[in-house]
C-alpha positions in Angstrom: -5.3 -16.2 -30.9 -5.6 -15.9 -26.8 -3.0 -17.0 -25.2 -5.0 -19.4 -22.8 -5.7 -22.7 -23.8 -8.0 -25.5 -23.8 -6.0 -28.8 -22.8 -7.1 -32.0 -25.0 -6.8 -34.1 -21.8 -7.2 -33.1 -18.1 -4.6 -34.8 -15.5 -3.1 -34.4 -12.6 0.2 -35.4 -11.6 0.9 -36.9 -8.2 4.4 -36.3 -7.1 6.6 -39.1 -5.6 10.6 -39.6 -5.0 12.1 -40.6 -7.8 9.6 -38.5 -10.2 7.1 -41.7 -10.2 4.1 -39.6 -12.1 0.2 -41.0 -11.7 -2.0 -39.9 -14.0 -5.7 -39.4 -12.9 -8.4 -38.3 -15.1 -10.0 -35.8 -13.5 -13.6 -36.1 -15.9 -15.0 -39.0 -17.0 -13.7 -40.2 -20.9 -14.3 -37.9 -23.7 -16.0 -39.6 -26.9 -14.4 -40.6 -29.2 -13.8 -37.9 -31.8 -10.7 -35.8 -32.9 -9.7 -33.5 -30.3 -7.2 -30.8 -30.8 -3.7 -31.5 -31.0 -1.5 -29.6 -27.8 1.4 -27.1 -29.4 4.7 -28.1 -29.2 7.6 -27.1 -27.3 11.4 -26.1 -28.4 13.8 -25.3 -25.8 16.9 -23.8 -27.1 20.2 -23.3 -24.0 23.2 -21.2 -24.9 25.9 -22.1 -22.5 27.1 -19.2 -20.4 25.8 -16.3 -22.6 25.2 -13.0 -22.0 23.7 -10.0 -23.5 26.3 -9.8 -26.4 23.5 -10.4 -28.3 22.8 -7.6 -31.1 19.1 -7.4 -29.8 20.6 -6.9 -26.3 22.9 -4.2 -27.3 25.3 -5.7 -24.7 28.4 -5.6 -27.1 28.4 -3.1 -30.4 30.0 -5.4 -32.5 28.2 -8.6 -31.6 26.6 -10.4 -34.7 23.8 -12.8 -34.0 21.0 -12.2 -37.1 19.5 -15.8 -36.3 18.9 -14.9 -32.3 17.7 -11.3 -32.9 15.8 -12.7 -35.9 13.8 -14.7 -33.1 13.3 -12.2 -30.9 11.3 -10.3 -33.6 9.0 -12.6 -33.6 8.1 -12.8 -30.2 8.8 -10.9 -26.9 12.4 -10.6 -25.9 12.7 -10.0 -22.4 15.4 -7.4 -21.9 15.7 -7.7 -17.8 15.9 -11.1 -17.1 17.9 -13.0 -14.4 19.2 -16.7 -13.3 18.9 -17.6 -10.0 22.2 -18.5 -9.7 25.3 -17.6 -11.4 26.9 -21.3 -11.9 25.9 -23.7 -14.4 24.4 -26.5 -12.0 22.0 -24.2 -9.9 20.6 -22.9 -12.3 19.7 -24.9 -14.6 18.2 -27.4 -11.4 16.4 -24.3 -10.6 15.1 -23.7 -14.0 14.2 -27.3 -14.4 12.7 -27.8 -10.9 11.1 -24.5 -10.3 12.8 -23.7 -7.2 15.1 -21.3 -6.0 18.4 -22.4 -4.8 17.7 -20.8 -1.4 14.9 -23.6 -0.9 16.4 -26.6 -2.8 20.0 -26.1 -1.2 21.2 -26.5 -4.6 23.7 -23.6 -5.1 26.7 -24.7 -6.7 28.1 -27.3 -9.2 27.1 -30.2 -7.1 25.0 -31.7 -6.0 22.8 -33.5 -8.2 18.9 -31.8 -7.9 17.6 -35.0 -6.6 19.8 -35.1 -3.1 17.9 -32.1 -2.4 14.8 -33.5 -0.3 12.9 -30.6 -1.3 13.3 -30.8 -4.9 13.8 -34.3 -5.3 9.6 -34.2 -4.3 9.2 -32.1 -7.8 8.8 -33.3 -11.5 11.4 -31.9 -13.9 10.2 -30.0 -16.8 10.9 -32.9 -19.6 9.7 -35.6 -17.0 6.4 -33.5 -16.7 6.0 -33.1 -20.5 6.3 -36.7 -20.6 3.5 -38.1 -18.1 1.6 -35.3 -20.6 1.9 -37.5 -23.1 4.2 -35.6 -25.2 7.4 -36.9 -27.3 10.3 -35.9 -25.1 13.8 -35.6 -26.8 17.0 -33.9 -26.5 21.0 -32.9 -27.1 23.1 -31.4 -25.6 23.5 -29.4 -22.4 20.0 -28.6 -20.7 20.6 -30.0 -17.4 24.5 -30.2 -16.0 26.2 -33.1 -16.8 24.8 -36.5 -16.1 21.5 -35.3 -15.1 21.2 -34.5 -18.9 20.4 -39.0 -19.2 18.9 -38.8 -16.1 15.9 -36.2 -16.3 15.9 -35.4 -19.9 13.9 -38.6 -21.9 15.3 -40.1 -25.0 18.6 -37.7 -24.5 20.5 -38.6 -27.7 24.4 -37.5 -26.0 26.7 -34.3 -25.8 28.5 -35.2 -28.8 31.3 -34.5 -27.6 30.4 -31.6 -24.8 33.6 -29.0 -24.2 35.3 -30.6 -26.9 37.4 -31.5 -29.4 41.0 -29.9 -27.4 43.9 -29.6 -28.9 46.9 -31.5 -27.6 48.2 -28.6 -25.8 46.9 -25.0 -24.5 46.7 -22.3 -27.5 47.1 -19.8 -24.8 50.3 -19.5 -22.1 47.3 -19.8 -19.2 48.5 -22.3 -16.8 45.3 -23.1 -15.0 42.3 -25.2 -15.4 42.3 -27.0 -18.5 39.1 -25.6 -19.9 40.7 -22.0 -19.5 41.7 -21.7 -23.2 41.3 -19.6 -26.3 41.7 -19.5 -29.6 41.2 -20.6 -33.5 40.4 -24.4 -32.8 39.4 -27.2 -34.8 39.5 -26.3 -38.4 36.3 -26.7 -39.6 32.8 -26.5 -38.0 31.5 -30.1 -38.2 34.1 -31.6 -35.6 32.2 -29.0 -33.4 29.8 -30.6 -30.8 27.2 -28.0 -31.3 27.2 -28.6 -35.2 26.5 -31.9 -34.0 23.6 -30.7 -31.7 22.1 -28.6 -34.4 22.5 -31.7 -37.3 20.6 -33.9 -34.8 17.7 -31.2 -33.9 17.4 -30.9 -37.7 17.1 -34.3 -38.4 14.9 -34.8 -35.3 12.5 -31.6 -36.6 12.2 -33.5 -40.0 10.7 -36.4 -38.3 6.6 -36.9 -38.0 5.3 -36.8 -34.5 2.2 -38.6 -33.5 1.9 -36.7 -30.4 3.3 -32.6 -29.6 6.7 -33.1 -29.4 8.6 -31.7 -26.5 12.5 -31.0 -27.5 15.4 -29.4 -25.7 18.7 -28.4 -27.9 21.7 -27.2 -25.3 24.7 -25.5 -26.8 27.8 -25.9 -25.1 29.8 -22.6 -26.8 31.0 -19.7 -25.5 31.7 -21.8 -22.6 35.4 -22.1 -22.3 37.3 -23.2 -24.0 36.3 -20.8 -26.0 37.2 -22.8 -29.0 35.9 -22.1 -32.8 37.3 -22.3 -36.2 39.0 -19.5 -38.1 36.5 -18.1 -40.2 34.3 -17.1 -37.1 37.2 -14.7 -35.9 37.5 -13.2 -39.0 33.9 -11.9 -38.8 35.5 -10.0 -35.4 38.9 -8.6 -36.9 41.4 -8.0 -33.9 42.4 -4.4 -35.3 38.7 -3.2 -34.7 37.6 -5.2 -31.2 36.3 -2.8 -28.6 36.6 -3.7 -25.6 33.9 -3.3 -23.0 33.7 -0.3 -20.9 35.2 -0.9 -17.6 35.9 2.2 -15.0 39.7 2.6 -13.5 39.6 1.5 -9.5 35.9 0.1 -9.8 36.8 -1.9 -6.7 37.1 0.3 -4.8 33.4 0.9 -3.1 32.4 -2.8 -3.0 32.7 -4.6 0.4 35.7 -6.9 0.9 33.3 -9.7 1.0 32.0 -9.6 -2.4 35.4 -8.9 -3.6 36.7 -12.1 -1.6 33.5 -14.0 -3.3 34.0 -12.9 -6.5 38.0 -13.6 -6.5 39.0 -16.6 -4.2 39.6 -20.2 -4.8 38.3 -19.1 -8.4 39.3 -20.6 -11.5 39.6 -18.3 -14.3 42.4 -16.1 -14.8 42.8 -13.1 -12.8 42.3 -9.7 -14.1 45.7 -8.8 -13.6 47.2 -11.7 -15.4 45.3 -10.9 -18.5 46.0 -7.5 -18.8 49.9 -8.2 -17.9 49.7 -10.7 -20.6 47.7 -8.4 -23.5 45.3 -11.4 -23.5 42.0 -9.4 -22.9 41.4 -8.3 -26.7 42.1 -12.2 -27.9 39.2 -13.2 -24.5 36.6 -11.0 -26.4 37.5 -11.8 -29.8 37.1 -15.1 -29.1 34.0 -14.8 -27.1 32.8 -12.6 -29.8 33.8 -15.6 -32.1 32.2 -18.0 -30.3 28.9 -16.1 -29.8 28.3 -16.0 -33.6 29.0 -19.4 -34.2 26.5 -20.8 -32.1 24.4 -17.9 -33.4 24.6 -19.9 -36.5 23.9 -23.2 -34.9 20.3 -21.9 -33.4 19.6 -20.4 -36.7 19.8 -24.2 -38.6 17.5 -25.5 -35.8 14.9 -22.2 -36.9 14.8 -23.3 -40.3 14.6 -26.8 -39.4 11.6 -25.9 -37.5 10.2 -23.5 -40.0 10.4 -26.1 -42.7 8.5 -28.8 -40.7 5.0 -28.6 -40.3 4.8 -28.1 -36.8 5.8 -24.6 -36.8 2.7 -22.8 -36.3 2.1 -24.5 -33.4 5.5 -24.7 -31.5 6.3 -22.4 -29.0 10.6 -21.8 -28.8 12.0 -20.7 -25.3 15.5 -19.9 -25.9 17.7 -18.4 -23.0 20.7 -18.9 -21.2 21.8 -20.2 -17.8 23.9 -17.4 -16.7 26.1 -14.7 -17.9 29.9 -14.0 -18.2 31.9 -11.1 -17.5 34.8 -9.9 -20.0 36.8 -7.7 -18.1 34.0 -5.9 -16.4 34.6 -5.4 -12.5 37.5 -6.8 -12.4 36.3 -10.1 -13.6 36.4 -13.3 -15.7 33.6 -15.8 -15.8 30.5 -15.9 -13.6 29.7 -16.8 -10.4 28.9 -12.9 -8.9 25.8 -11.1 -8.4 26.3 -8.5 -11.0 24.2 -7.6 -14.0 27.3 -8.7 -16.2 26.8 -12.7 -14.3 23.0 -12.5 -13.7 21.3 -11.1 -17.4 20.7 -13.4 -19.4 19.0 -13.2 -23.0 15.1 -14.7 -22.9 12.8 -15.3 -25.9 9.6 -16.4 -26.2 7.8 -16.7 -29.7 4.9 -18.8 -30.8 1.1 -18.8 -31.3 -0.5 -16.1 -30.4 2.3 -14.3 -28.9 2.6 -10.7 -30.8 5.9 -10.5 -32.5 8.5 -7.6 -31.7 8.0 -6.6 -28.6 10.4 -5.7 -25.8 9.5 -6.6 -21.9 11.7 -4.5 -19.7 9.6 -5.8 -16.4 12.2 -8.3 -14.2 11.9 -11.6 -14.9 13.7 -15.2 -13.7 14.6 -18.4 -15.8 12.5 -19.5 -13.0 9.1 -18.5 -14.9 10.3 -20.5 -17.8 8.8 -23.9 -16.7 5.0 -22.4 -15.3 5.1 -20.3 -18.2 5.3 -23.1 -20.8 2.9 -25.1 -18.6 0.6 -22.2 -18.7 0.9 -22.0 -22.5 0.3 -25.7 -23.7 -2.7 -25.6 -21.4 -1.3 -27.4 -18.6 -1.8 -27.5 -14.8 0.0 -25.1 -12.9 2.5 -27.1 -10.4 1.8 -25.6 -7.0 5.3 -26.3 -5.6 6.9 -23.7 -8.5 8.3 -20.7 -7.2 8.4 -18.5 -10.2 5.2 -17.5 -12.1 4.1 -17.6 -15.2 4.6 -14.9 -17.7 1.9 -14.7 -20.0 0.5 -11.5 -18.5 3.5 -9.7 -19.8 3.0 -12.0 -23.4 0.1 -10.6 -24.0 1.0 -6.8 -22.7 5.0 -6.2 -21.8 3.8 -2.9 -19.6 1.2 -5.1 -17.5 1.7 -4.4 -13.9 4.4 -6.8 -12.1 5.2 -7.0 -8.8 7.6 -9.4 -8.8 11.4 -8.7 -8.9 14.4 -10.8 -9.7 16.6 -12.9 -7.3 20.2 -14.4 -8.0 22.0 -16.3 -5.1 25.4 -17.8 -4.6 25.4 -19.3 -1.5 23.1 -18.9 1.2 23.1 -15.2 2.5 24.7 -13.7 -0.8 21.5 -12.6 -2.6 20.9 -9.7 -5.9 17.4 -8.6 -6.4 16.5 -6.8 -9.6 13.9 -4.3 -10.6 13.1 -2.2 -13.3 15.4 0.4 -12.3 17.6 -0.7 -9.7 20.0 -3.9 -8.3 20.5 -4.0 -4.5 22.7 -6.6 -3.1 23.4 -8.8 0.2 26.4 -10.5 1.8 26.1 -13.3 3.9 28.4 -10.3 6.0 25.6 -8.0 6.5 27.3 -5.9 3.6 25.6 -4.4 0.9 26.0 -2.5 -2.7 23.0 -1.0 -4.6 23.2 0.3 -8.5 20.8 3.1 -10.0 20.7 1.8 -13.2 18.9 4.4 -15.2 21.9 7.1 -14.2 24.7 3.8 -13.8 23.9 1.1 -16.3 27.6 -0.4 -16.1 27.0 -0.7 -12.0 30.0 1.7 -11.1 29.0 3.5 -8.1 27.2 2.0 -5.4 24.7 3.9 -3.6 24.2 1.8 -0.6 25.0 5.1 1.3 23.4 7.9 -0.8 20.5 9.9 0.8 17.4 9.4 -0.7 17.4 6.1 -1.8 16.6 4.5 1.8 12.9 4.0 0.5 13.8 1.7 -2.8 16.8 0.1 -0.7 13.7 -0.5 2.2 11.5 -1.8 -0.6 14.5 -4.1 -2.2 15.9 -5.9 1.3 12.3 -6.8 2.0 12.7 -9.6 -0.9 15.1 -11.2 0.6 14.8 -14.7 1.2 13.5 -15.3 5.4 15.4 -19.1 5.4 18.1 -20.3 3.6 18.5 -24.0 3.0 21.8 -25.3 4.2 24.7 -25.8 1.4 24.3 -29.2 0.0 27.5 -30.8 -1.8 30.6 -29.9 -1.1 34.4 -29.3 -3.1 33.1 -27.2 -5.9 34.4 -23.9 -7.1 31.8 -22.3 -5.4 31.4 -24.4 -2.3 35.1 -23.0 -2.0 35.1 -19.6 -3.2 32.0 -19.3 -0.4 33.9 -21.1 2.3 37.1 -18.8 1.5 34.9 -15.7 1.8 33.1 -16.6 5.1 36.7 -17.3 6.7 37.4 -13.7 6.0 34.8 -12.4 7.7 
């Protein structure tokens, strides 16, 4: 089945403040006889995962047979990016189709819609919507409040980051989220169980019209809270640890390593290691990984019992990933592979299953994709593009390469082969990823190179937006690390 589609009704959206949406028909009315239904869409977010995905390789001793059973049925694509390595950005960016360079939207506030620029463009749920479509959701798909705001019949967060216990497992003294361990004791007092019950129950359901639906899982975000029986599939006497390189400081610019560490507030690298806490961090990432593994697997067979599973197409990704120890560093927010990858999936009609896409990609193609998919008009104001050239053949020839921000000036761009990366400084690092896949030595300086490094700069943003928002973790750590210069 092509991927292109016929849509059952032509329209075209007018954009106002305030997502006001008038539709216009574009032909006169169709007679009346049964037109084909459009296919359905299932978003599935993973809070702050990386590639410790067993399809991803990132971790050997990652287990995730519901996520990897996904991606054999569709395309995983194996070099994908956010456009920003916080939680807010990227998702607005995702949702908007904008870059945070252009919306201003870089850290965990502001809200999309103070952004004059994006605050002119339809979220995805609010477009599928004016489409006509049943619009639901759980869970985390935008940050926060947005999730009521943009995200139609929104049925809660069940609970979000919780249920905490009444004090810290771990002896971490900082933010409250920062924790780790075996917590609650059994799976249904866990929010995403919650998510996944609802999605079921929701998939169950007879739709009149294609149904547009958005699950967001809240684990492994910290606190990286599951029960028991998920660290027991990770015993602590056979973790590895990832692969980190003595001194791997030592060639970056000050000003990454000023972004990357100030006003920041996970725990330092130093403090874990001085406090033998880095094997328990994986283990419970590890932990955590696999039990939401198991939540997006009873949302699969919710959707593979209904009958609306030939025609759905299921986007699952993540906003951003997470570094264990690698560079120095817990968390996100830097412009590394370890904060930037992020698993993608796409599987539905017509999409040949099993493939791999190594080409690099941006959460940003997400929404013209799935436009492009259901048969839907592209939105001219989207500044990703769609990826159904590299559905229908992973090798096709792409010209486009991958861009992460955190702040105006600090930018990563991604290719097939190689990362390159700017400070708002002038600074830079680039990684040779075929000969350095862990990004130890950078060759910002090596003869040779000058003509990918050429090619790499050029697609670097020409304006940046100013910062909106202000008292953030970011919005600091950025104001920290241009003080220093």
């Amino acid at each position: 089945m092509p991927l292109a589609r016929l849509r059952p009704r032509r329209l075209r959206i007018a954009h106002a403040l305030g997502f006001a949406a008038t539709l216009i028909p574009l032909a006169l009315p169709l007679p009346a006889v049964q037109q084909p239904r459009a296919p359905n869409v299932l978003l599935i977010a993973v809070d702050d995962l990386n590639d410790w995905v067993g399809c991803l390789g990132g971790h050997p001793q990652a287990k995730t047979p519901n996520i990897d059973r996904l991606a054999s049925r569709g395309v995983l694509f194996s070099n994908a990016h956010c456009q920003s390595p916080v939680c807010n950005p990227s998702r607005a960016s995702m949702m908007t189709g904008l870059y945070p360079a252009t919306s201003g939207v870089y850290f965990l506030n502001p809200d999309f819609r103070r952004s004059k620029v994006a605050a002119k463009c339809v979220p995805m749920p609010m477009r599928y919507e004016a489409e006509g479509y049943a619009v639901s959701g759980a869970g985390k798909i935008f940050h926060g409040k947005q999730n009521r705001r943009y995200l139609p019949n929104h049925a809660g967060s069940f609970g979000g980051f919780g249920p905490r216990p009444e004090e810290k497992l771990t002896s971490f003294p900082g933010h409250a989220l920062w924790d780790w361990g075996a917590f609650p004791e059994s799976d249904a007092q866990m929010p995403d169980s919650k998510i996944a019950a609802w999605a079921v129950q929701r998939l169950a359901q007879e739709f009149d019209d294609p149904f547009f639906l958005a699950i967001g899982f809240f684990r492994p975000h910290v606190p990286q809270y599951v029960p028991q029986k998920w660290f027991e599939l990770h015993p602590a006497e056979t973790l590895q640890l990832p692969r980190t390189l003595p001194g791997d400081l030592s060639d970056l610019p000050d000003y990454g390593i000023h972004l990357t560490r100030l006003e920041h507030v996970a725990p330092t690298h130093e403090w874990v290691v001085e406090n033998k806490e880095w094997k328990p961090l994986v283990r419970s990432y590890l932990a955590c990984v696999s039990f939401v593994d198991a939540q997006v697997g009873k949302v699969l067979d919710a959707l593979d019992a209904s009958a609306r599973a030939a025609d759905t197409f299921v986007v699952l990704y993540s906003d951003h990933g997470f570094h264990l120890g690698e560079k120095e560093r817990w968390a996100k927010r830097s412009l590394w592979e370890d904060s930037t990858r992020v698993p993608l999936i796409v599987v539905g009609p017509g999409i040949e299953p099993g493939r791999v896409c190594r080409k690099p990609v941006e959460l940003l193609d997400v929404y013209p994709t799935v436009l492009a998919l259901t048969g839907h008009d592209a939105d001219l104001a989207h500044e990703g593009q769609s990826l159904v050239p590299l559905l229908e053949d992973v090798d096709a020839e792409w010209l486009q390469l991958a861009r992460t921000s955190f702040g105006p000036g600090n930018v990563s761009i991604r290719s097939e082969r190689y990362r390159y990366v700017h400070y708002n400084d002038g600074t830079e690092e680039f990684y040779d990823h075929e000969r350095d896949p862990h990004e130890w030595t950078n060759r910002i300086a090596e003869p040779g190179l000058e003509t990918e490094i050429a090619r790499h700069r050029a697609q670097l943003p020409r304006n940046y937006h100013p910062v909106l928002g202000k008292g953030s973790t970011g919005h600091k750590a950025f104001e920290a690390s241009e003080l220093r210069k």
